[in-house]
C-alpha positions as a Markdown table, in Angstrom:
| # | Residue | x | y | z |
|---|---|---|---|---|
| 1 | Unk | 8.9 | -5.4 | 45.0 |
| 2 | Unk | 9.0 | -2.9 | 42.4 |
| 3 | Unk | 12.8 | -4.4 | 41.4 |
| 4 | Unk | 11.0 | -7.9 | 41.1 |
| 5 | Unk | 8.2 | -6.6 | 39.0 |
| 6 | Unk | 10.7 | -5.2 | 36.3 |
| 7 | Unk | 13.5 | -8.1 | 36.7 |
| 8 | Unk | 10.5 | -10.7 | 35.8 |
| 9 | Unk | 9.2 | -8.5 | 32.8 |
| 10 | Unk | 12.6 | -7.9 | 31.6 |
| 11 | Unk | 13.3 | -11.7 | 31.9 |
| 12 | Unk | 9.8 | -12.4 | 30.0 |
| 13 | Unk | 10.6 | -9.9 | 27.2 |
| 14 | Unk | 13.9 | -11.6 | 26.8 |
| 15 | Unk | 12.3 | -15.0 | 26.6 |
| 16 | Unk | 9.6 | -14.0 | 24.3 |
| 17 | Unk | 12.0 | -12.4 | 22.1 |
| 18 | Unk | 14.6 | -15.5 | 21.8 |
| 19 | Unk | 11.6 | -17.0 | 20.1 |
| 20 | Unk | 11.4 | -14.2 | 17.5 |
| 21 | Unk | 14.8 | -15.1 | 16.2 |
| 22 | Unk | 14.3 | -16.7 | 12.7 |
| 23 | Unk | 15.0 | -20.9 | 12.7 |
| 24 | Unk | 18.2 | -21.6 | 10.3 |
| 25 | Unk | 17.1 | -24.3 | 8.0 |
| 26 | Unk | 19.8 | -26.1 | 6.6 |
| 27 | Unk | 17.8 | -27.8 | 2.8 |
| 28 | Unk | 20.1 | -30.0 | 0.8 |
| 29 | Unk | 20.9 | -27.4 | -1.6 |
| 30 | Unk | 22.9 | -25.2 | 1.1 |
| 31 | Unk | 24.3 | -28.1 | 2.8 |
| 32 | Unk | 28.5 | -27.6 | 2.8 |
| 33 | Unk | 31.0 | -29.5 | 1.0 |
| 34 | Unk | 31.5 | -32.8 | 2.1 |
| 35 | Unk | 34.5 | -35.2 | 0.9 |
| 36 | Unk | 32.7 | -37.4 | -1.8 |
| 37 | Unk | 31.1 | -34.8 | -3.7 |
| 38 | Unk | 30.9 | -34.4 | -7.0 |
| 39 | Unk | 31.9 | -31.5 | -9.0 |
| 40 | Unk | 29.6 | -30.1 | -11.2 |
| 41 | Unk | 29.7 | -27.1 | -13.6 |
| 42 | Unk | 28.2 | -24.0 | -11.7 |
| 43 | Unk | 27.3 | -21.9 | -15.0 |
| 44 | Unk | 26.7 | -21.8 | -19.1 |
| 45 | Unk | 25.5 | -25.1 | -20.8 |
| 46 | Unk | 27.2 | -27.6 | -18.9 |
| 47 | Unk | 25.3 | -26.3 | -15.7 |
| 48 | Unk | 24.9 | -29.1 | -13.3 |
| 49 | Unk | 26.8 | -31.7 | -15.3 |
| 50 | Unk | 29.9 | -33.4 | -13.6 |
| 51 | Unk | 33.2 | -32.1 | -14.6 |
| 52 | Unk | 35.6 | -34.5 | -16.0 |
| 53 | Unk | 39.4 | -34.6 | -16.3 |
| 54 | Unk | 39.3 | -33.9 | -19.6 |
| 55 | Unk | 37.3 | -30.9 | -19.4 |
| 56 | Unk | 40.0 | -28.9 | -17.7 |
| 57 | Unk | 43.4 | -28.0 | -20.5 |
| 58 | Unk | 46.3 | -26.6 | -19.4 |
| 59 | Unk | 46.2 | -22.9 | -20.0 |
| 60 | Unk | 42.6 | -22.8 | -20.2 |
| 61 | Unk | 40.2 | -20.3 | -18.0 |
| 62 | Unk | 39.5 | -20.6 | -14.8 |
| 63 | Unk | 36.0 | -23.4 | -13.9 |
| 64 | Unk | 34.1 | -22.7 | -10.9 |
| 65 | Unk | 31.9 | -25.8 | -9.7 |
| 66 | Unk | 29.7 | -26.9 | -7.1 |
| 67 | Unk | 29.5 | -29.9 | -5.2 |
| 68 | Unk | 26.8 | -32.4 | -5.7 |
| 69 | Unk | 26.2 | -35.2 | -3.2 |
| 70 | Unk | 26.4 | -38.4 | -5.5 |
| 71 | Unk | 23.3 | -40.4 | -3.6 |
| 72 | Unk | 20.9 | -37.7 | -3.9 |
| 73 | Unk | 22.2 | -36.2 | -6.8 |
| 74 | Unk | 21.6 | -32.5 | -4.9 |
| 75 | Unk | 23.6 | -30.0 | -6.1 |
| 76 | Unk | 24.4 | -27.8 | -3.5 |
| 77 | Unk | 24.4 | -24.4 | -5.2 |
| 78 | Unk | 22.3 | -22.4 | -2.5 |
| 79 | Unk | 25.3 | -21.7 | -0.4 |
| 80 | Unk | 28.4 | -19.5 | -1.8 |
| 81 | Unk | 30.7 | -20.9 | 0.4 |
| 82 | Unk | 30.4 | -23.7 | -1.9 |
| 83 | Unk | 31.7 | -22.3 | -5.0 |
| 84 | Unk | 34.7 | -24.0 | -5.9 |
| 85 | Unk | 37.1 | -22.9 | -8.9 |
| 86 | Unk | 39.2 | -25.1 | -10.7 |
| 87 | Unk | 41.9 | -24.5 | -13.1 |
| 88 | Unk | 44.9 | -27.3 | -15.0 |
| 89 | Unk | 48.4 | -27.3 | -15.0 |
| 90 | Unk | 51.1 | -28.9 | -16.1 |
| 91 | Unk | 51.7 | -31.3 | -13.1 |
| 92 | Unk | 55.6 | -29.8 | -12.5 |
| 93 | Unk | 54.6 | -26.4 | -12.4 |
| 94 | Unk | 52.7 | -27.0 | -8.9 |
| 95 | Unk | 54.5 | -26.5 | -5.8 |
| 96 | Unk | 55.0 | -29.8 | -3.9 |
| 97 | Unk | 52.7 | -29.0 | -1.2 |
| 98 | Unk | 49.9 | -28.1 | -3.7 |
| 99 | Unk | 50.5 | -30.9 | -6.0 |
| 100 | Unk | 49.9 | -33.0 | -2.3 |
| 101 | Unk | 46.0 | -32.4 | -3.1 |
| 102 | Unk | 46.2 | -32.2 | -7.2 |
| 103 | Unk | 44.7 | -34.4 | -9.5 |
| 104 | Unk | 46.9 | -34.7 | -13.3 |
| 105 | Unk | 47.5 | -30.9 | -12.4 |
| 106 | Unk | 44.1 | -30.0 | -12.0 |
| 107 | Unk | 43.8 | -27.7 | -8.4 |
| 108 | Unk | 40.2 | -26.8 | -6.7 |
| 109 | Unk | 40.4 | -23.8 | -4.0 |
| 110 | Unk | 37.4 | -21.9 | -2.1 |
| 111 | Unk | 36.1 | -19.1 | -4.8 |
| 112 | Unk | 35.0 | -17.2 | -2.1 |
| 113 | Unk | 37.7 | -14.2 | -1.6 |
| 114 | Unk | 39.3 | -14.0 | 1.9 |
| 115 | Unk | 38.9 | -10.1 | 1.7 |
| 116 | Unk | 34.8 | -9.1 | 1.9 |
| 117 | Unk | 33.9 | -12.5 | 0.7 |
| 118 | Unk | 33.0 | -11.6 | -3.5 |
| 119 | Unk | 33.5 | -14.8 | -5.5 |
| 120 | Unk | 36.7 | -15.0 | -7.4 |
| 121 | Unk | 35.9 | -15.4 | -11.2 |
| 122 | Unk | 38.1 | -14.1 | -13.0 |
| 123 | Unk | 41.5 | -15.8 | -15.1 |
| 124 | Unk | 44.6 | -13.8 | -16.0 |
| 125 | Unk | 46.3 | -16.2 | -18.2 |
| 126 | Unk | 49.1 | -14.4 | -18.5 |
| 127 | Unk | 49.5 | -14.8 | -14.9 |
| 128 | Unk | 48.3 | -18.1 | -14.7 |
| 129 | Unk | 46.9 | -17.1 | -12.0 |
| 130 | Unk | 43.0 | -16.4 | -10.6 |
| 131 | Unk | 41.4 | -12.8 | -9.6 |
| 132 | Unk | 38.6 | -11.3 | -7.4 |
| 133 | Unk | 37.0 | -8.7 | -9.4 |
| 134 | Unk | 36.0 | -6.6 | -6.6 |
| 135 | Unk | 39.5 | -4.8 | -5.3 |
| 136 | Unk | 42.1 | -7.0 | -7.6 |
| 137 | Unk | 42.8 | -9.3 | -5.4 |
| 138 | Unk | 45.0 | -12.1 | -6.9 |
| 139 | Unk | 46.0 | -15.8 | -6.2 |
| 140 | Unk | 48.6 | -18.0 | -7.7 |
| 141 | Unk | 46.6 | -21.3 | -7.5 |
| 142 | Unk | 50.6 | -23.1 | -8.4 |
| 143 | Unk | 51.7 | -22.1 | -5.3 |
| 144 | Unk | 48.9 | -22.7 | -2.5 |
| 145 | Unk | 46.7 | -19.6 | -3.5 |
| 146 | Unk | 50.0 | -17.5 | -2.6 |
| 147 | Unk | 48.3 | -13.8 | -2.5 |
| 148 | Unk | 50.5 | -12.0 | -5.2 |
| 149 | Unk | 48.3 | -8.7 | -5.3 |
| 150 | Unk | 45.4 | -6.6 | -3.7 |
| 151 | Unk | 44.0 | -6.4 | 0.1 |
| 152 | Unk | 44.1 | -10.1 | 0.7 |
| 153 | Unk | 44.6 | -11.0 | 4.2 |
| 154 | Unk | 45.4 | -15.2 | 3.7 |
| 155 | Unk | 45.3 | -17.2 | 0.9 |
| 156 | Unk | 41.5 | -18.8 | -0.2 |
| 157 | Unk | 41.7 | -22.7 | 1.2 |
| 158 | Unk | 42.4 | -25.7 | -1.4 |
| 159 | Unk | 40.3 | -28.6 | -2.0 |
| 160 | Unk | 41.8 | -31.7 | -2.0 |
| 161 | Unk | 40.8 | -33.9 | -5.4 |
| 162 | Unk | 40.6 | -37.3 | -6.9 |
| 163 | Unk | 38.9 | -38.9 | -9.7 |
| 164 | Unk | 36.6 | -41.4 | -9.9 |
| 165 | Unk | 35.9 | -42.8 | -13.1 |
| 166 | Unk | 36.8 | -39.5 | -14.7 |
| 167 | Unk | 34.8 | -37.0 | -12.5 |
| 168 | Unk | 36.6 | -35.0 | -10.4 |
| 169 | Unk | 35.4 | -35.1 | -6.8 |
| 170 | Unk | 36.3 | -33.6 | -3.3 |
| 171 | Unk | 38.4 | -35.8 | -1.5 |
| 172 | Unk | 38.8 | -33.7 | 1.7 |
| 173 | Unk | 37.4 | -30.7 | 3.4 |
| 174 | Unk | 39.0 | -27.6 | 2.5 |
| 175 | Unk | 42.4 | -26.9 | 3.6 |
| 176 | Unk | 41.5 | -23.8 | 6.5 |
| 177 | Unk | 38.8 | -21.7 | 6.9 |
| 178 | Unk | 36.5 | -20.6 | 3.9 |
| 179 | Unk | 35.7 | -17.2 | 3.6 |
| 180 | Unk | 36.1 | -13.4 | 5.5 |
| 181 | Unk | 37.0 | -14.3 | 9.4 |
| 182 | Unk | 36.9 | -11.5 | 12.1 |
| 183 | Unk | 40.2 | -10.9 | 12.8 |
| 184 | Unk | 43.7 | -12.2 | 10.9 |
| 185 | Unk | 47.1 | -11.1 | 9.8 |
| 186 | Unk | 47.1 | -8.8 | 6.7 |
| 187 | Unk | 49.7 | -8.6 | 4.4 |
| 188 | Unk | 52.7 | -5.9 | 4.5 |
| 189 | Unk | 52.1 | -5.5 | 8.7 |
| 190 | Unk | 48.5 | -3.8 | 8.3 |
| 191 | Unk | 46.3 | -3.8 | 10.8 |
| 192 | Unk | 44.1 | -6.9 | 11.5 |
| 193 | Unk | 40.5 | -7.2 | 9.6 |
């Protein structure tokens, strides 16, 4: 009896504390990516505005975006796996299987590193290429986000892109998994994150 007594109080603490767990509220702002977005500018004085083909040059800095569903007009800013980052090139110097999901040499890829997850800002035009200011991690954004330096255990998915009337917009999911994951190859036969 005394067994019974502290099975049923255990099983009424657990039930009682399931209901304790906070309720995940998904509000349009933190809603993912979905094919159809829009991209809008995610900083300075374009902030919100759709991004155009013309707004990206060959050469120039890397963007970073967000999407924005195009019926409600939601930008969906409240989530960091949504920060996208853009950046042009001339069509020719993309590999074939990145050029697959270009637009006029314009590539979009998950900002969000693949290493603790910081969001990858930073442009080193020398390079051509896009780095995570946390531990210098670097992409080549030519090549499929080919990691060329730093702790990076994969390469940051791509975005595929069109353009519809001039705007650039998502016109996929992302290639693979956004983000940290628990456990994955590293580079140079480390161990697994």
């Amino acid at each position: 009896a005394i067994g019974t007594g502290i099975g049923v109080s255990l099983v009424s603490a657990f039930y009682v504390g399931a209901s304790l767990r906070p309720k995940v509220v998904v509000t349009p702002d933190k809603e993912p990516l979905k094919p159809g977005d829009i991209l809008v500018y995610a900083q300075g004085e374009g902030e919100g505005k759709p991004i155009t083909l013309e707004d990206l040059k060959v050469g120039s800095p890397l963007l970073l975006a967000y999407p924005m569903d195009p019926k409600t007009k939601v930008v969906k800013s409240g989530e960091a796996k949504n920060t996208v980052m853009l950046a042009r090139y001339r069509p020719e110097d993309l590999s074939p299987e990145t050029a697959k999901n270009a637009v006029q040499g314009i590539v979009a890829y998950s900002a969000v590193c693949t290493h603790l997850g910081c969001i990858v800002s930073q442009w080193l035009a020398d390079r051509g290429a896009a780095l995570c200011p946390c531990h210098g991690g670097t992409y080549d954004l030519r090549n499929g986000a080919k990691v060329v330096a730093g702790p990076l255990p994969r390469p940051v998915p791509q975005l595929p892109l069109k353009a519809e009337g001039g705007v650039l917009v998502a016109a996929g999911p992302f290639t693979g998994k956004i983000g940290v994951q628990a456990k994955g190859p590293c580079p140079k036969g480390r161990e697994e994150v």
